[in-house]
ZAMARGU-4260 file (C-alpha; in steps of 0.2 Angstrom, whole numbers, plus 5000, padded with zeros to 4 digits):
<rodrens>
0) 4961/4969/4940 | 4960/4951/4945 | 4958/4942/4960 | 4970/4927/4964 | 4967/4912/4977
5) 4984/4916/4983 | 4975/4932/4990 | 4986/4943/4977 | 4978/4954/4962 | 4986/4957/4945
10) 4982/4971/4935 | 4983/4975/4918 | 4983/4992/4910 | 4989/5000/4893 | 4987/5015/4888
15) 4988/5024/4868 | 4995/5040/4868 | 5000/5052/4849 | 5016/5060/4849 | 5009/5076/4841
20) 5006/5068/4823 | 5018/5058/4824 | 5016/5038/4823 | 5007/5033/4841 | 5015/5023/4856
25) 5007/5011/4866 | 5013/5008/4883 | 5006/4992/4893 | 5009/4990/4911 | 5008/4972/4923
30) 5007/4973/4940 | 5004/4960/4956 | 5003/4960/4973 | 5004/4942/4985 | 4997/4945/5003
35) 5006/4962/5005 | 5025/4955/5005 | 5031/4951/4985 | 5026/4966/4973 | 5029/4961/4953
40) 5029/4972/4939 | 5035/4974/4921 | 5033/4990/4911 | 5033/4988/4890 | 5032/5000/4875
45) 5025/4997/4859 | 5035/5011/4846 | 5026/5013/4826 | 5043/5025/4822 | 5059/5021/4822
50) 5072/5024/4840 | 5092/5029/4839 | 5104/5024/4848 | 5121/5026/4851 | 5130/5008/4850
55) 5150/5003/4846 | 5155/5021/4843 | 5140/5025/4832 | 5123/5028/4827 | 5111/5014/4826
60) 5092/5010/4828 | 5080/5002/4837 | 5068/4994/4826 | 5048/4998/4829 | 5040/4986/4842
65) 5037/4980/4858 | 5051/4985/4870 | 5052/4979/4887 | 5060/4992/4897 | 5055/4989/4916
70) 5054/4974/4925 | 5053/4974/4946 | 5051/4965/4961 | 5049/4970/4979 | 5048/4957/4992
75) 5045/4962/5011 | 5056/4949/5021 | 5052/4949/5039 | 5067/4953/5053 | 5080/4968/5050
80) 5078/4970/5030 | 5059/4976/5027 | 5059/4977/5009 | 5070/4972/4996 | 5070/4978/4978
85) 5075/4971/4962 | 5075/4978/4946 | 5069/4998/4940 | 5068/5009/4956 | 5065/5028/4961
90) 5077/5035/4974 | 5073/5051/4984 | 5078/5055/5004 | 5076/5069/5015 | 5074/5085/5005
95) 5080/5078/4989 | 5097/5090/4990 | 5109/5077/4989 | 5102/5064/4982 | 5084/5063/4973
100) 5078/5054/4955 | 5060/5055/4961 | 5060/5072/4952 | 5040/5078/4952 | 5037/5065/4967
105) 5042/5072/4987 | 5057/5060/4991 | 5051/5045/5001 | 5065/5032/5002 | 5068/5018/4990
110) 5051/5010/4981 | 5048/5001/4963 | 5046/5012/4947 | 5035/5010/4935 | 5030/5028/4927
115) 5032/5029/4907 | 5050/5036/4909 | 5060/5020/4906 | 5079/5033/4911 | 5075/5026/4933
120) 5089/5017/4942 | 5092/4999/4938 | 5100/4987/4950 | 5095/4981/4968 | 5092/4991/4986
125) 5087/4986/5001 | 5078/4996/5016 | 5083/4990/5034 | 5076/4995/5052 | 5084/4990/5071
130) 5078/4999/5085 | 5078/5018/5080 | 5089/5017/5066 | 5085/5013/5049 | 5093/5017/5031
135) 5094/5009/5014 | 5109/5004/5001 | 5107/5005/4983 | 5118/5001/4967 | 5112/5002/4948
140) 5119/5001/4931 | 5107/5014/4921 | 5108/5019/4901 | 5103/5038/4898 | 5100/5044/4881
145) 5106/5065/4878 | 5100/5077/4863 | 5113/5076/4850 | 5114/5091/4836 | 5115/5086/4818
150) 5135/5089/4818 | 5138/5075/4828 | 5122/5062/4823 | 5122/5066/4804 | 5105/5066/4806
155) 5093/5080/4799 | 5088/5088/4814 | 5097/5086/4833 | 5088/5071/4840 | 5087/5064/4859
160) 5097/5048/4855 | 5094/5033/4870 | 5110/5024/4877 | 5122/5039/4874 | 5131/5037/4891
165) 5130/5024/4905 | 5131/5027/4926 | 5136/5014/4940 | 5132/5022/4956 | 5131/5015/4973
170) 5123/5023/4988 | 5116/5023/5005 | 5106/5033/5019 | 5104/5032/5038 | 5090/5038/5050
175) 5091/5040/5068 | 5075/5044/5076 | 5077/5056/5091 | 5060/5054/5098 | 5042/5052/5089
180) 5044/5068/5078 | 5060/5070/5077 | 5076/5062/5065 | 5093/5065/5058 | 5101/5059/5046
185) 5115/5057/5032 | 5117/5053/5014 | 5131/5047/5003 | 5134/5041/4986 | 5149/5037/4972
190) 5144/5036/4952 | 5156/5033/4938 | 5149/5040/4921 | 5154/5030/4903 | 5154/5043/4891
195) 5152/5033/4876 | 5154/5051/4863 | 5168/5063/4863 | 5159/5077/4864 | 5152/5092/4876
200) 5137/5088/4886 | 5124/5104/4892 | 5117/5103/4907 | 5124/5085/4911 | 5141/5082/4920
205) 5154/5079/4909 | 5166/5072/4921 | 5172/5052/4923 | 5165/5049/4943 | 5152/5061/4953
210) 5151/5058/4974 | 5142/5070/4986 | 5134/5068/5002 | 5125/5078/5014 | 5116/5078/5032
215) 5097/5082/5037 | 5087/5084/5052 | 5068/5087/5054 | 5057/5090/5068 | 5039/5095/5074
220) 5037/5107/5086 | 5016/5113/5087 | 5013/5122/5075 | 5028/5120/5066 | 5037/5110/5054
225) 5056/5112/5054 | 5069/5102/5039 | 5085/5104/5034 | 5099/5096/5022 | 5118/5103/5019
230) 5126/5094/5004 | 5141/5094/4996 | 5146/5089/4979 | 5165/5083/4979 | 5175/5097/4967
235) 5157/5103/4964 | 5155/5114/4980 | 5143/5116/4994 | 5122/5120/4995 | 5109/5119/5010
240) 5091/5121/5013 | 5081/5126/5026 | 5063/5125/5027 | 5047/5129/5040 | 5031/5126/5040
245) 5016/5134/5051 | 5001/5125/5055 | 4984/5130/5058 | 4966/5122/5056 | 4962/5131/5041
250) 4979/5135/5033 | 4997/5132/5031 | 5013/5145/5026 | 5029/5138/5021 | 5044/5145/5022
255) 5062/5140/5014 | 5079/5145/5010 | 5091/5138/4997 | 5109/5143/4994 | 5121/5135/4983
260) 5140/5135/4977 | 5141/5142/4960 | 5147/5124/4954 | 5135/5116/4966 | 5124/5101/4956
265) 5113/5083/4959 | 5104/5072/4952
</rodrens>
């Protein structure tokens, strides 16, 4: 890390990691920060083997190299917007029912993305805050690669090709803060999926557009913790989750209950 006379940092990392004998990867990551209001990042990949693709109706490949696969900007305006983002970002809200691509992380909002996973939403969002209500709106363009089998690749063995199907999605949420411990909400969003194979995918939609949306509402009454989220999947059905928490000094029990439609599915 680096101090700047702007009172910002940059820091550097990189990291060298071996695919299980196979050639190594490197991975370097920039970041920098400028007096807590404009956030810049890039992500990029350094390969020693050889990356498919799917491009034009057929298999193609991505020579060995440097790859830049993310590059971000958050910038902190003052007024109604409070942060803007451009660029690779992670999405996650309320309990992550109807709408979540933070996976591993707990859904906190909107924020930039930087892990080793290049498949995050590409595009612009925007939080925004007046009085008690706040919300975000998001739109992205993301490529996403899927294990093909030998059938369709030609290839010896199936293999996870990159760029196998596209997704434009636009979202949004809004909060309402009841009192200090206390908010509701609702969630919506509309993606249109490119298919570019004519073939089956498993465990991935298979349909041209996908829309859901979904309510929430938490709470804090001493010594509990109460959430809750209803979504529902447009010709995909209905799910819901319900969830306490008890408190004390020394210990915490946590209680939830999911149900879902047989069809029911998010990101």
């Amino acid at each position: 890390a680096m101090p700047l006379p702007s009172d910002g940092q940059v820091r550097v990392d990189s990291s060298e990691t071996d695919k299980d004998g196979k050639p190594y990867s490197s991975r370097l990551r920039i970041r920098s920060d400028f007096h807590n209001r404009l956030f810049l990042g890039l992500a990029a990949e350094h390969d020693d083997d050889t990356q498919y693709q799917w491009s034009d109706g057929r298999l193609d490949f991505v020579s060995p190299g440097w790859h830049f696969d993310k590059l971000y900007l958050a910038w902190s305006p003052r007024g109604m917007w409070k942060q803007v983002i451009l660029g690779n970002f992670t999405a996650g809200f309320a309990s992550g029912l109807t709408f979540n691509d933070a996976h591993r992380f707990s859904p906190r909002g909107i924020y930039t993305d930087d892990t080793t996973s290049p498949y995050r939403q590409r595009g612009i969002a925007a939080a925004w805050s007046v009085a008690r209500w706040s919300g975000t709106i998001f739109a992205s363009d993301s490529d996403y690669p899927v294990t093909l089998p030998a059938a369709v690749t030609g290839l010896r063995s199936q293999r996870r090709i990159d760029r196998v199907y596209k997704e434009r999605l636009i979202g949004s949420e809004a909060s309402f803060k009841l009192w200090k411990k206390a908010q509701i909400g609702g969630i919506w969003y509309q993606s249109w999926v490119d298919k570019r194979i004519d073939t089956e995918f498993r465990n991935l939609p298979n349909r041209a557009s996908w829309s859901a949306a979904g309510l929430y509402a938490r709470t804090e009454i001493e010594p509990l913790d109460l959430r809750g989220e209803i979504s529902h999947s447009f010709d995909a059905g209905w799910g819901c989750y319900l969830e306490a928490t008890f408190r004390t000094q020394s210990a915490s029990l946590l209680a939830s209950l999911r149900r879902y439609g047989t069809d029911f599915d998010n990101p």
